[in-house]
C-alpha positions as CSV (number, residue, x, y, z in Angstrom):
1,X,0.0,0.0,0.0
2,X,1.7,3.3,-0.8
3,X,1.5,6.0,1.9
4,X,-0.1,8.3,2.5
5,X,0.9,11.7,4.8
6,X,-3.0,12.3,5.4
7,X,-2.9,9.5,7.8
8,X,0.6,9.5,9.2
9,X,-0.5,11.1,12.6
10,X,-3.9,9.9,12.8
11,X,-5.0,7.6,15.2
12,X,-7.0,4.9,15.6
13,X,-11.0,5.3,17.0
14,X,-11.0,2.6,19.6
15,X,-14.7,2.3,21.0
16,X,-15.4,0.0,18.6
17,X,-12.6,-2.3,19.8
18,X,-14.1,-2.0,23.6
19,X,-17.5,-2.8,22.6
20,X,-16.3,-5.8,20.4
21,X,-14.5,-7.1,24.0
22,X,-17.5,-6.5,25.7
23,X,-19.9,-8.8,23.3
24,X,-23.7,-8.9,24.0
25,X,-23.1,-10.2,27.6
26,X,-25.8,-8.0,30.0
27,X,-24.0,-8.1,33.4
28,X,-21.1,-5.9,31.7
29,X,-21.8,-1.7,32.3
30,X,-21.8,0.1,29.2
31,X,-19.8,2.6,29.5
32,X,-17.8,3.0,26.2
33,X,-20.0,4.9,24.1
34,X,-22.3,7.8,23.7
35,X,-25.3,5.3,23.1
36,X,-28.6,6.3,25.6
37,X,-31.4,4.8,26.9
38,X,-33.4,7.8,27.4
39,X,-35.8,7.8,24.6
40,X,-36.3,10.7,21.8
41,X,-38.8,13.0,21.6
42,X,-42.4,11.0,20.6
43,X,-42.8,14.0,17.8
44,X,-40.1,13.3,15.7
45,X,-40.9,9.7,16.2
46,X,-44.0,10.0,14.7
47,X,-43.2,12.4,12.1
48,X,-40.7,10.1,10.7
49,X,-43.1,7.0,11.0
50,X,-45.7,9.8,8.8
51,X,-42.5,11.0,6.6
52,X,-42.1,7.1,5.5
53,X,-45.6,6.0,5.2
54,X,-46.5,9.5,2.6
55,X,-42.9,9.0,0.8
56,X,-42.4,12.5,2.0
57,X,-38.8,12.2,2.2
58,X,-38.1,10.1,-0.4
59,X,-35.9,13.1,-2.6
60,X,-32.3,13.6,-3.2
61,X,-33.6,17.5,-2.9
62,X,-32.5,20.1,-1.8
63,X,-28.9,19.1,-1.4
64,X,-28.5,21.5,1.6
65,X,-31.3,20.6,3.5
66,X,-35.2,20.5,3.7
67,X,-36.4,24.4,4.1
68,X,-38.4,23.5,7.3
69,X,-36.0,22.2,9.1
70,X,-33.5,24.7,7.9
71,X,-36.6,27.3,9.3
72,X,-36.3,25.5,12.5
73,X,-33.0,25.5,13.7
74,X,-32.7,29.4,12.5
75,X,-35.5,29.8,15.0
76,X,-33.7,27.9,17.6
77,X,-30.3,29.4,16.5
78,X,-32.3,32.6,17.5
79,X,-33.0,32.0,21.1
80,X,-29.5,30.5,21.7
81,X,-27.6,32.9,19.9
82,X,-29.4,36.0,19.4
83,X,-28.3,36.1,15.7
84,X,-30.7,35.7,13.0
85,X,-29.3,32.9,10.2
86,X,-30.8,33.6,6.8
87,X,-32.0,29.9,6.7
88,X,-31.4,29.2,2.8
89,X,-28.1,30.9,2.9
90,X,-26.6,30.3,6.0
91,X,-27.5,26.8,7.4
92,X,-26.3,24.1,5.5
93,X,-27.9,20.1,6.6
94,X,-25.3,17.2,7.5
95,X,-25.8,13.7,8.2
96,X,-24.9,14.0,11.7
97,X,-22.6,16.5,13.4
98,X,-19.9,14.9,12.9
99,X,-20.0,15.0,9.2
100,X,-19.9,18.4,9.2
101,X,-16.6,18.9,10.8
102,X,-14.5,18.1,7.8
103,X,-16.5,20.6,5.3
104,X,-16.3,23.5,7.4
105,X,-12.4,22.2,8.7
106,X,-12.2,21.9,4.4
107,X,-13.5,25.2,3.9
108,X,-11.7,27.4,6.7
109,X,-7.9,25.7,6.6
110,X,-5.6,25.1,4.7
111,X,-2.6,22.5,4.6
112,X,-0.5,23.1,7.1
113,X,-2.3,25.4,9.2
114,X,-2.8,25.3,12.9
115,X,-6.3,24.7,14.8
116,X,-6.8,24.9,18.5
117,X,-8.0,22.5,20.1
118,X,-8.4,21.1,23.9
119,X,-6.6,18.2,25.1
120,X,-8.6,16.1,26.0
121,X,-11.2,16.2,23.4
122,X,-13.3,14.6,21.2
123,X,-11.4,11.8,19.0
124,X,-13.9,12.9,15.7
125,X,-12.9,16.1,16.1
126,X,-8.8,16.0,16.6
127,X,-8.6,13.4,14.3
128,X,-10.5,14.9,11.2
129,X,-8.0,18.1,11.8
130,X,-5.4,15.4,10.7
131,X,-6.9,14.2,7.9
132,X,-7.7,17.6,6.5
133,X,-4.3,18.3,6.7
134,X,-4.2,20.8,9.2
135,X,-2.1,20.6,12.4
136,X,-3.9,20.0,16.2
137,X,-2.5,22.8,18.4
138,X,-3.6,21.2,22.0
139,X,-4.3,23.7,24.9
140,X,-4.4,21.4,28.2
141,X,-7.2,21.2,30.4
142,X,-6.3,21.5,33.8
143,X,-8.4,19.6,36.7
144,X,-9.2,22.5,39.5
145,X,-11.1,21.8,42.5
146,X,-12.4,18.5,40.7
147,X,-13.7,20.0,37.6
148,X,-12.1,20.6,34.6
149,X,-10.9,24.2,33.9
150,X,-9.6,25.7,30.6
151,X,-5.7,27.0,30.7
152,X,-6.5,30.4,29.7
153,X,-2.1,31.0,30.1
154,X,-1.7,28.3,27.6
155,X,-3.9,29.9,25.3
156,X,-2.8,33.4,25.2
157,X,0.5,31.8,24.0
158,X,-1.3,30.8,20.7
159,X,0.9,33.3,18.0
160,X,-0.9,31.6,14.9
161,X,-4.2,29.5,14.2
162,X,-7.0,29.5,11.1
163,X,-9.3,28.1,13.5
164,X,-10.2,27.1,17.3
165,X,-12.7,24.1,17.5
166,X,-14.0,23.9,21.2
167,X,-17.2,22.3,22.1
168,X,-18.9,23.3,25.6
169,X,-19.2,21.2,26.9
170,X,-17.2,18.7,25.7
171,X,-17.1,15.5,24.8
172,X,-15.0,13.4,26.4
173,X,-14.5,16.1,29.7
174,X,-17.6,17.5,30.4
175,X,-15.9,20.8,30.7
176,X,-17.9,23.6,30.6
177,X,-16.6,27.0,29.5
178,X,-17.4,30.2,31.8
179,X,-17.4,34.3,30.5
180,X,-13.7,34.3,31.0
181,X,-13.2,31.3,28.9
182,X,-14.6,32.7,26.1
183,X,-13.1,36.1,26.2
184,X,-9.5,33.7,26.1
185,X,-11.4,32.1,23.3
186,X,-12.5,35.9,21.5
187,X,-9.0,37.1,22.6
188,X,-7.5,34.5,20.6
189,X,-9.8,34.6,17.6
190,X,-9.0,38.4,17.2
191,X,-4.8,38.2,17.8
192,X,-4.6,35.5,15.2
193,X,-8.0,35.9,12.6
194,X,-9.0,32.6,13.0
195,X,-12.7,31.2,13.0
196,X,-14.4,29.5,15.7
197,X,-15.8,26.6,15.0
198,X,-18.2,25.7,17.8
199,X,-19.3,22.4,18.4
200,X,-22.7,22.8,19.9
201,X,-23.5,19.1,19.9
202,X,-24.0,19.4,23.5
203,X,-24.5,22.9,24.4
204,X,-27.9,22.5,26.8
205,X,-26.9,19.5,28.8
206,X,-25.1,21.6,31.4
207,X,-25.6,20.6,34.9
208,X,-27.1,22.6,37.9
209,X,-24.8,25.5,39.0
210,X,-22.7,26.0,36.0
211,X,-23.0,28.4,33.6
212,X,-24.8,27.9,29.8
213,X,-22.6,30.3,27.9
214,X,-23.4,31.0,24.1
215,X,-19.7,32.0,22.6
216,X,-21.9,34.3,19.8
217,X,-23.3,36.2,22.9
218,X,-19.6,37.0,23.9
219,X,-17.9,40.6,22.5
220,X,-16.0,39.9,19.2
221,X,-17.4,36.2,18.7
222,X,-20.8,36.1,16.7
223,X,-19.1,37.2,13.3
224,X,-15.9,35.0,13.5
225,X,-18.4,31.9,14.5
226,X,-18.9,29.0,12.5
227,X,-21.8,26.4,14.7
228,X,-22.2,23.0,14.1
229,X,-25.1,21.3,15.4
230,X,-27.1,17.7,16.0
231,X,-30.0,16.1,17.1
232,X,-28.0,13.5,18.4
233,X,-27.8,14.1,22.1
234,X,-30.0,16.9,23.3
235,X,-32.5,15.4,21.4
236,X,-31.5,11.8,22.1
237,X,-32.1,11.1,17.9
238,X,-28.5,9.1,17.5
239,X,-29.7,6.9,14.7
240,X,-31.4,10.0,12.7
241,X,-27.8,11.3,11.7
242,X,-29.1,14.8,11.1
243,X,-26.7,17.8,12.2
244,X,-26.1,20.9,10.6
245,X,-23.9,23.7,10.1
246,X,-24.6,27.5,10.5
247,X,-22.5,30.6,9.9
248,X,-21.3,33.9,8.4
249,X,-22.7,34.4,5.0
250,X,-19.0,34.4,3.1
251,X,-17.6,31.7,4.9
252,X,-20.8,29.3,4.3
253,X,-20.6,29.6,0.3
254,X,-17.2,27.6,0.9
255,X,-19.0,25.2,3.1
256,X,-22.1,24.6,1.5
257,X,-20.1,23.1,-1.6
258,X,-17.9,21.0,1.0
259,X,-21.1,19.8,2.3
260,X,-22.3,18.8,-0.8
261,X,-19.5,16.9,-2.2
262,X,-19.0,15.0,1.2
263,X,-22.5,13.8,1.3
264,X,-25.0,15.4,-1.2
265,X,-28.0,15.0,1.1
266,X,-29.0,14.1,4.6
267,X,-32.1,11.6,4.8
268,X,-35.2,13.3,4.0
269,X,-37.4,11.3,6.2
270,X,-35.4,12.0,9.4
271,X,-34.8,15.8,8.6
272,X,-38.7,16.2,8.7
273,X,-38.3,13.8,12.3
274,X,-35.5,16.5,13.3
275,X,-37.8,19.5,12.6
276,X,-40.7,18.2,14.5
277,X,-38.4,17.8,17.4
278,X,-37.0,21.6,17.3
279,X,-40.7,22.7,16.8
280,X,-42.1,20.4,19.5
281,X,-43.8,23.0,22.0
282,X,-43.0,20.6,24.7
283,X,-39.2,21.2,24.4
284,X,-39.1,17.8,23.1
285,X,-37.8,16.5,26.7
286,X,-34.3,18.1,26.9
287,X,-34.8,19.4,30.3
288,X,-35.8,16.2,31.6
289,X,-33.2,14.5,30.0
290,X,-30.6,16.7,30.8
291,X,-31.8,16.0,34.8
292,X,-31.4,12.3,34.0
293,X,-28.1,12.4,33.4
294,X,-27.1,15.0,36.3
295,X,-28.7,11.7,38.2
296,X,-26.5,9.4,36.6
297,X,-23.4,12.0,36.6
298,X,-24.1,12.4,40.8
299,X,-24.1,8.6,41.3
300,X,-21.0,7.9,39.6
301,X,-19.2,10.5,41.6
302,X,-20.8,9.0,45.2
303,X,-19.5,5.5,44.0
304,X,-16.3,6.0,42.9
305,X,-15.9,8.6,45.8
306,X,-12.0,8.6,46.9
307,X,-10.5,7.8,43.4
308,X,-9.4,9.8,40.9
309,X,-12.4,11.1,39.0
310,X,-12.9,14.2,37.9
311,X,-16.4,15.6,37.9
312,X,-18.2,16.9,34.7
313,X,-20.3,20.3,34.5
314,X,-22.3,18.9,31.9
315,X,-22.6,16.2,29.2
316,X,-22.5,12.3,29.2
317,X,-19.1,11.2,30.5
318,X,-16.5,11.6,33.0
319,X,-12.6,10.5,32.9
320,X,-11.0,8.6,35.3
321,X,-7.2,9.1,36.1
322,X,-5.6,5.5,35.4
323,X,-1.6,6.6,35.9
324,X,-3.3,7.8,39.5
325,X,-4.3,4.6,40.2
326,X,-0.9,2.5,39.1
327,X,-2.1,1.6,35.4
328,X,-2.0,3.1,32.1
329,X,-5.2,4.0,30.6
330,X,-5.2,0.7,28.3
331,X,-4.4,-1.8,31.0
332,X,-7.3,0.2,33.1
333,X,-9.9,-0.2,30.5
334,X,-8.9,-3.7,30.1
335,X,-9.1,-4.5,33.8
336,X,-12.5,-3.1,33.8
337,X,-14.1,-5.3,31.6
338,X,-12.4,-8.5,32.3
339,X,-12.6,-8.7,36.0
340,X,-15.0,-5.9,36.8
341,X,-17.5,-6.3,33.8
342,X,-16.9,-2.6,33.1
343,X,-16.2,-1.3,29.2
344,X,-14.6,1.8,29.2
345,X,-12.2,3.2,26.4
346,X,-9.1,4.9,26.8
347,X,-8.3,8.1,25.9
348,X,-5.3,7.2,23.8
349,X,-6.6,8.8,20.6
350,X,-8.4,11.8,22.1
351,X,-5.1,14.6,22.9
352,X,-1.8,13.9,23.9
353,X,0.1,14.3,27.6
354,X,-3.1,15.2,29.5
355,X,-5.9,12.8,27.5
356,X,-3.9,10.1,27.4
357,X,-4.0,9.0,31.2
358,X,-7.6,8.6,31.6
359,X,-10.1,6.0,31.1
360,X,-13.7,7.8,29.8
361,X,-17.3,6.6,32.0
362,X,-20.1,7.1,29.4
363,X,-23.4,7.3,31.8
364,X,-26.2,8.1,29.1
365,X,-27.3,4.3,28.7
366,X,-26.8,2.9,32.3
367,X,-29.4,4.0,34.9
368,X,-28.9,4.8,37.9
369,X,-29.7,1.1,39.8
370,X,-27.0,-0.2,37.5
371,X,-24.6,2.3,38.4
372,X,-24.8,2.2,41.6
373,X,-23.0,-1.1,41.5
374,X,-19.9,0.9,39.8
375,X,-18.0,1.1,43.1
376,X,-17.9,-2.8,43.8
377,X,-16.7,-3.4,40.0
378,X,-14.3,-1.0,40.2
379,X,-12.7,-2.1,43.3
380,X,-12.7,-6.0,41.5
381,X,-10.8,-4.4,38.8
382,X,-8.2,-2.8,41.2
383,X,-8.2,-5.6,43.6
């Protein structure tokens, strides 16, 4: 096989490998993906099931998305961001978040350049910089009074960078970013004219007492913002694969044809799902959801009380520090599931120095009787 640089620093995505160890056996905790078991909104359920049945959906058109879901998340974009996105012009449809990463990274980089990221963060994200051919330029998270706390020092010694992509809170920390954050974040942006891509994936799932910070509400931010969004975990819709992107006018004529190219057209039948959930007056049962897994979040922390976990401020998941506890983050996740029926991945592939020492706990598909065992599993793993 000849090479190919693309790929020379990009590493491997290892849930799968986790989840293969684990098999179908019940007694083992799930904790190695972003899975849940809380169930999505009953409107787009029934939409879809109504998309299907009329043929609806069935249309390779528009390529960019159907115009009333493109309505509905510039009506939600509205309330979150105070920004009104023209929605034929400025909101482009993906299938999934995730797939949007590389258009916009596509769009706003170019080989060789530097974007900021955290470390730890999400795999998807630091890996797709790689294959884009851009360079990662990891800004540590730092563990303060058991949360996770942005290095603001580390990044006001960023000289050069086309883009920052942050998500808050993120996945695999559960950090959440306060005001000052964000002006390090707009600080940044303005010294060095890059974009920030924000990776809103899980920007409402912020637990009690923390703040819910919108960066386009922060001085300097809303123009230099590119948002990528999903229906995958606020609104519990995994298997719909519908995200989308949103941003400045110029910028989104670049993306809209890297959007197209990558994957022509989300599905039809689960955009019309995805706008019955933003429309749903009910709120589609984010808040509720987001309480479930504070719930869950709590329960791990009591059970594991004593070792080296660091709490989240929002999301599904919470790292555990393996080199704390005498094993590297491999030989922890592999302790786990074979003597305490635990899968959890290591964070090998998701930063560098800091990332790579801790084991993640996914919560979203294990309730909270099941977790409550997490303590006596945990100390068969170490024993």
């Amino acid at each position: 096989m000849r090479p190919n640089s693309r790929f020379a620093d990009v590493q491997p995505f290892d849930i799968d490998q986790v989840a293969a160890a684990a098999g179908a056996d019940p007694d083992v905790l799930r904790m190695e993906n972003l899975d849940t078991d809380v169930p999505p909104p009953p409107a787009a359920v029934q939409a879809t099931r109504a998309s299907l049945a009329e043929g609806t959906g069935n249309s390779w058109l528009p390529f960019t998305g159907l115009p009333q879901l493109c309505e509905a998340i510039s009506a939600d974009l509205r309330v979150r961001t105070g920004v009104h996105y023209d929605p034929l012009r400025q909101i482009v449809i993906t299938s999934g978040g995730t797939s949007a990463v590389m258009p916009v990274l596509l769009s706003t980089t170019e080989p060789g350049d530097s974007v900021v990221l955290t470390d730890p963060t999400y795999a998807g994200l630091l890996q797709r910089v790689r294959l884009a051919g851009a360079r990662p330029a990891l800004v540590p998270l730092r563990v303060i009074d058991g949360y996770w706390r942005l290095d603001r020092q580390a990044l006001t010694e960023v000289t050069s960078a086309a883009a920052l992509l942050l998500m808050s809170p993120s996945m695999p920390s559960g950090v959440v970013f306060d005001e000052q954050d964000w002006a390090a974040v707009a600080a940044t942006c303005e010294r060095t004219g890059a974009y920030l891509v924000h990776d809103a994936a899980m920007e409402r799932i912020v637990y009690a007492g923390h703040p819910r910070i919108n960066p386009c509400r922060v001085d300097g931010l809303a123009e230099r913002t590119i948002v990528i969004g999903s229906m995958s975990k606020e609104y519990r819709m995994i298997g719909w694969r519908i995200g989308w992107v949103a941003g400045p006018a110029d910028i989104m004529t670049r993306i809209r044809v890297a959007a197209i190219y990558n994957t022509t057209v989300a599905s039809g039948f689960h955009q019309l799902g995805a706008a019955a959930a933003l429309t749903d007056p009910s709120g589609a049962g984010v808040d509720q959801a987001v309480a479930e897994y504070q719930a869950r979040h709590d329960t791990v922390i009591r059970q594991l009380a004593g070792l080296p976990v660091v709490r989240a401020a929002g999301g599904w998941s919470c790292l555990v520090d393996a080199e704390r506890l005498g094993h590297t983050a491999q030989d922890l996740s592999a302790r786990l599931l074979d003597k305490g029926r635990v899968a959890a991945t290591p964070m090998t592939a998701w930063g560098e120095a800091v990332a790579s020492r801790y084991v993640r706990l996914v919560y979203s598909a294990e309730p909270v009787e099941r977790l409550s065992e997490l303590r006596d599993r945990f100390t068969a793993a170490l024993g």
